[in-house]
C-alpha positions in Angstrom: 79.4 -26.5 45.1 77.5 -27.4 41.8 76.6 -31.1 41.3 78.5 -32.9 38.6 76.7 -34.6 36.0 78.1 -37.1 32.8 75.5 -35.3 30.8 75.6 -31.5 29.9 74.5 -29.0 32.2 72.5 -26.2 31.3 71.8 -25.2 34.9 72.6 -21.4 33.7 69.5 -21.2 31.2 67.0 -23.5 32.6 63.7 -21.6 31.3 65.3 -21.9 27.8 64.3 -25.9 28.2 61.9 -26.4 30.6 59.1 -28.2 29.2 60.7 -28.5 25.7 62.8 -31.5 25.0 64.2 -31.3 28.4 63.1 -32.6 31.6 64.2 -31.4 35.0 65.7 -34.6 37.3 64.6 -34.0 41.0 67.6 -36.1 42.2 70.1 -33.8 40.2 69.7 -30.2 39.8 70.2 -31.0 36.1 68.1 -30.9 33.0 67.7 -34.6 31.3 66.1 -35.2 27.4 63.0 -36.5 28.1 61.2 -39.7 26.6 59.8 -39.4 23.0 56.7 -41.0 24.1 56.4 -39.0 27.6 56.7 -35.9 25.1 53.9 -36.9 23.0 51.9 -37.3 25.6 52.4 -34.1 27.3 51.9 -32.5 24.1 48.3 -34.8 23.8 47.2 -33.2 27.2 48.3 -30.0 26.5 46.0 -30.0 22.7 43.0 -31.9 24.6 42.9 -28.7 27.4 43.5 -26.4 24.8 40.2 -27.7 22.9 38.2 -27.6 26.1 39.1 -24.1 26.9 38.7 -22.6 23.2 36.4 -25.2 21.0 36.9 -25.5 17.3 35.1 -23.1 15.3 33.0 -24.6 12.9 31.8 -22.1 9.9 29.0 -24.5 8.7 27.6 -24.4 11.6 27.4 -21.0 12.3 25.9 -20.3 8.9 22.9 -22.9 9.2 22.3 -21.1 12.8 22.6 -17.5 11.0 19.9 -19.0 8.5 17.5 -20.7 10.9 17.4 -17.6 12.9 16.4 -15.1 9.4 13.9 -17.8 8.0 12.2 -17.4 12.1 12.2 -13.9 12.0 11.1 -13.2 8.6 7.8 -15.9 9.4 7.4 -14.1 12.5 7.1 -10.7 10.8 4.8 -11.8 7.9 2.6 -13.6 10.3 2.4 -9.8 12.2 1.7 -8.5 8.6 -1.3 -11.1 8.5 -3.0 -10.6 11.5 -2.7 -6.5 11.3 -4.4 -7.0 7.7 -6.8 -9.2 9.4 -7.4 -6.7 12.6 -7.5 -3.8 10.2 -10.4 -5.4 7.8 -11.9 -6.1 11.4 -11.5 -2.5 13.1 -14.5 -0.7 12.6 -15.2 2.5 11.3 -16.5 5.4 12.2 -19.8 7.1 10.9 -20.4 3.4 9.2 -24.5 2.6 9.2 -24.7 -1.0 9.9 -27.9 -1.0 7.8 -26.0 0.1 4.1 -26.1 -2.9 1.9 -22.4 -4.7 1.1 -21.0 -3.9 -1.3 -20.7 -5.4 -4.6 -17.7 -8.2 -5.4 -16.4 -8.5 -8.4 -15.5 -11.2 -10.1 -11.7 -11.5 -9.3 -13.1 -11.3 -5.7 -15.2 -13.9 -6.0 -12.5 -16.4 -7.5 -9.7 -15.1 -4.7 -12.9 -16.1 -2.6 -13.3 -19.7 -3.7 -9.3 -20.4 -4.1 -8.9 -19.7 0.0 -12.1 -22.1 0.5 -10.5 -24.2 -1.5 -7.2 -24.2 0.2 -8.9 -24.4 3.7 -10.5 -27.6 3.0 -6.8 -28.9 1.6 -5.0 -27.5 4.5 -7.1 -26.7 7.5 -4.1 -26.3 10.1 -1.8 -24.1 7.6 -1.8 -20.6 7.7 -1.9 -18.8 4.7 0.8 -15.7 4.0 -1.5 -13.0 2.2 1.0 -11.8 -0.2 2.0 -14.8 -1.5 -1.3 -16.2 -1.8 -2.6 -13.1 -3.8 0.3 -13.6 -5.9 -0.6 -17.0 -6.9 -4.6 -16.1 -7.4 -3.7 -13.2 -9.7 -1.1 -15.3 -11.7 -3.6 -17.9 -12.3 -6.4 -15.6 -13.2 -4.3 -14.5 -16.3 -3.5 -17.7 -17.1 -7.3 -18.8 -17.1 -9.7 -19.5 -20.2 -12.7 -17.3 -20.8 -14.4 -20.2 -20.3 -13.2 -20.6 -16.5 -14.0 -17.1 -15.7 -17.4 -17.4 -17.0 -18.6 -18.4 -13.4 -17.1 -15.4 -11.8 -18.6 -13.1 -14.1 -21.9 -14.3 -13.5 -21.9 -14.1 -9.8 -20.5 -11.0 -9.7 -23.0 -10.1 -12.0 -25.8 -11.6 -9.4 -24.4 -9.8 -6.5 -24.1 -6.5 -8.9 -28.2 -7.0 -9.4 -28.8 -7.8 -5.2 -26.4 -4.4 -4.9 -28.9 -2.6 -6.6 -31.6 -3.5 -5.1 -30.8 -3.3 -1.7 -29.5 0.3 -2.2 -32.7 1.4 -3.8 -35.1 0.6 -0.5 -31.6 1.7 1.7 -32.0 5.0 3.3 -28.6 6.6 4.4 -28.1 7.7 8.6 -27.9 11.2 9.1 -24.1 12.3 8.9 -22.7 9.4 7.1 -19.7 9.2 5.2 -19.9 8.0 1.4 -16.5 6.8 0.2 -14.7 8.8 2.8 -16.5 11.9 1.8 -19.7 14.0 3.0 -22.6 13.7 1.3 -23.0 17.2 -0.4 -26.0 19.4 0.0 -28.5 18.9 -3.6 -27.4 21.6 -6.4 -29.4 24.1 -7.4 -30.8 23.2 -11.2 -31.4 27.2 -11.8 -27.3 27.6 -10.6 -25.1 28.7 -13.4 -23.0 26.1 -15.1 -19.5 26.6 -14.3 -17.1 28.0 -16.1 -14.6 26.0 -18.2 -10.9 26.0 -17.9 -8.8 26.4 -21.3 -7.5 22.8 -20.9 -11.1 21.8 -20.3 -12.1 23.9 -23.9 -9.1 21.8 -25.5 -10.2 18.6 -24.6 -14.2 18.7 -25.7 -12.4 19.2 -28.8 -10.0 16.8 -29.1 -11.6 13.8 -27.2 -13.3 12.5 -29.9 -10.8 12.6 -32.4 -9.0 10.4 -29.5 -11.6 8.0 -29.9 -11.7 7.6 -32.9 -8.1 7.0 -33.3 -7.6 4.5 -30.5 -10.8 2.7 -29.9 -9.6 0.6 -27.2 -8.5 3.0 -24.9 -10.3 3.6 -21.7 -10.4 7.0 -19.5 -7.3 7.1 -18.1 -5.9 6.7 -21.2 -7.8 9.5 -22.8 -6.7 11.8 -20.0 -3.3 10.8 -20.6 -3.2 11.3 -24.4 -5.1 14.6 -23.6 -2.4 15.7 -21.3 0.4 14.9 -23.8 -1.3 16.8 -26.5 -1.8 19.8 -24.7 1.7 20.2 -23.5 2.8 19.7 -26.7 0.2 22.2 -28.3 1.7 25.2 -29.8 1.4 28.7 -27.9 -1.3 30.0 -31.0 -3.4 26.8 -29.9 -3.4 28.0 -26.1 -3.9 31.2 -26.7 -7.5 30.2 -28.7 -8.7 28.3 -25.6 -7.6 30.6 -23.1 -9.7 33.2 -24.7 -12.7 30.6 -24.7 -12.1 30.5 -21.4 -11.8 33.9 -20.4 -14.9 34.6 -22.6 -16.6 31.7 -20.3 -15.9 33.0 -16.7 -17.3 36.3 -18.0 -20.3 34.6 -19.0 -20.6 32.7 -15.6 -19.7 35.9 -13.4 -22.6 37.7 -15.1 -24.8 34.8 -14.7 -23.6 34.4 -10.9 -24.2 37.9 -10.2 -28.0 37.8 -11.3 -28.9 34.3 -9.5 -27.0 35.8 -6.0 -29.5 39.0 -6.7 -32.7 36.6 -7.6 -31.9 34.6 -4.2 -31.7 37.5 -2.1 -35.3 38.7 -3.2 -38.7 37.5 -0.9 -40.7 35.0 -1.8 -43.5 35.8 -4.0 -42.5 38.9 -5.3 -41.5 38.4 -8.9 -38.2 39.2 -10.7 -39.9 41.0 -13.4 -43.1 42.6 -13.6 -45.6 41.0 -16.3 -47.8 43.4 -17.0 -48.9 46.8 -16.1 -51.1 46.3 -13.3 -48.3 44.8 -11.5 -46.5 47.1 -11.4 -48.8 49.9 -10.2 -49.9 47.3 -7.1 -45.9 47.0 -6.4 -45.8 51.1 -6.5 -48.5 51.2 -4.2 -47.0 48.4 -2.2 -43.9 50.5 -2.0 -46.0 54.2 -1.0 -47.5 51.6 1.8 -43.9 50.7 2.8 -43.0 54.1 2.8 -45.6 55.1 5.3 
């Protein structure tokens, strides 16, 4: 038998009002409106849970997290960059004679030199990021006076005169490398001169009149003008200087042949005979031989 109830009865649908505006009444099986102020605070518990569970997302925050965490790794990586620099100007090399004189500073060098001892003394306990500080050196180079740089110049112009000296009472280790390279066995004075190239012909002609119309410009940009004019050049131009040089590697393949034949001969005996008597002592040298 269903209870009966003054108030509506919606005992068929009860999930339609559970926990709405509807309250279930444990002494009748019947669903009651609940209190406006018992609702709000239901709905109060419900929203504090709700934040515990899932808390609010906050975009400012997450950016100034993203942004701490880039400025740290970027500081971390340039301070890597530093000290590989520093461990790479520290490795040492091989084939180096610890006896060769240092070299020469110029004077650039010598003012990046004085800026970091200046900047030490200012701030002993920060480190200094090389790129930037080499920046900041060569901007204020250009911006400085003749005047200013006149202290560079003459110490690099000291060290340039203690360079010299050293090196002339220096004496290099058997083996050693200068400027990456091996030191080359001495040339033979009596070796022929090379022969010349048709681009090599072009330019002993037209590297003075480069000079004379740009006074200023130093080799590379000689070479470079030289270049231009040569692939612009017309095909009659070419052709002269490839004959030049065609005439030239004739001149040094004959010359070649001769000093290869001169080599080959033993010492003492002469390449050609001065005078009669000579060579009747080198036909009787040879009747000698033959016996």
């Amino acid at each position: 038998m269903q209870p009966i109830s003054a108030k509506p009865c919606y005992w068929h649908r009860p999930h339609e009002w559970r926990g709405s505006r509807y309250s279930y009444n444990l002494l009748q099986p019947v669903y009651e409106p609940q209190n406006p102020s018992q609702q709000q605070s239901q709905l109060h518990q419900l929203h504090q849970q709700h934040q515990q569970l899932q808390p609010q997302f906050q975009p400012h925050q997450f950016q100034q997290q993203h942004q701490q965490q880039h400025q740290a790794a970027a500081q971390q990586q340039l301070h890597l960059q530093h000290q590989q620099h520093q461990q790479r100007g520290k490795m040492p090399r091989g084939n180096k004679d610890s006896s060769k004189p240092r070299g020469r500073m110029t004077a650039y060098a010598f003012f990046v030199q004085t800026c970091r001892e200046e900047h030490k003394k200012k701030h002993p306990e920060e480190s200094v990021v090389f790129a930037e500080f080499s920046k900041k050196c060569a901007e204020r180079w250009k911006t400085m006076l003749d005047k200013e740089k006149k202290r560079f110049h003459e110490m690099a112009e000291k060290d340039k005169k203690r360079y010299e000296l050293e090196m002339k009472d220096y004496k290099p280790a058997k083996g050693e490398k200068i400027r990456g390279k091996k030191r080359k066995h001495l040339k033979d004075p009596n070796a022929p001169k090379r022969s010349l190239s048709a681009f090599f012909w072009f330019c002993n002609d037209e590297r003075p009149k480069v000079k004379a119309i740009n006074p200023e410009y130093g080799v590379g940009d000689i070479a470079k003008e030289l270049g231009r004019r040569w692939s612009d050049a017309e095909p009659e131009t070419k052709s002269k200087y490839e004959a030049m040089a065609e005439k030239d590697k004739a001149r040094y393949d004959r010359e070649m042949t001769a000093y290869k034949k001169k080599a080959k001969m033993p010492i003492g005996v002469p390449a050609k005979p001065a005078s009669e008597d000579e060579v009747d002592d080198d036909d009787d040298d040879d009747g000698d031989d033959d016996e």
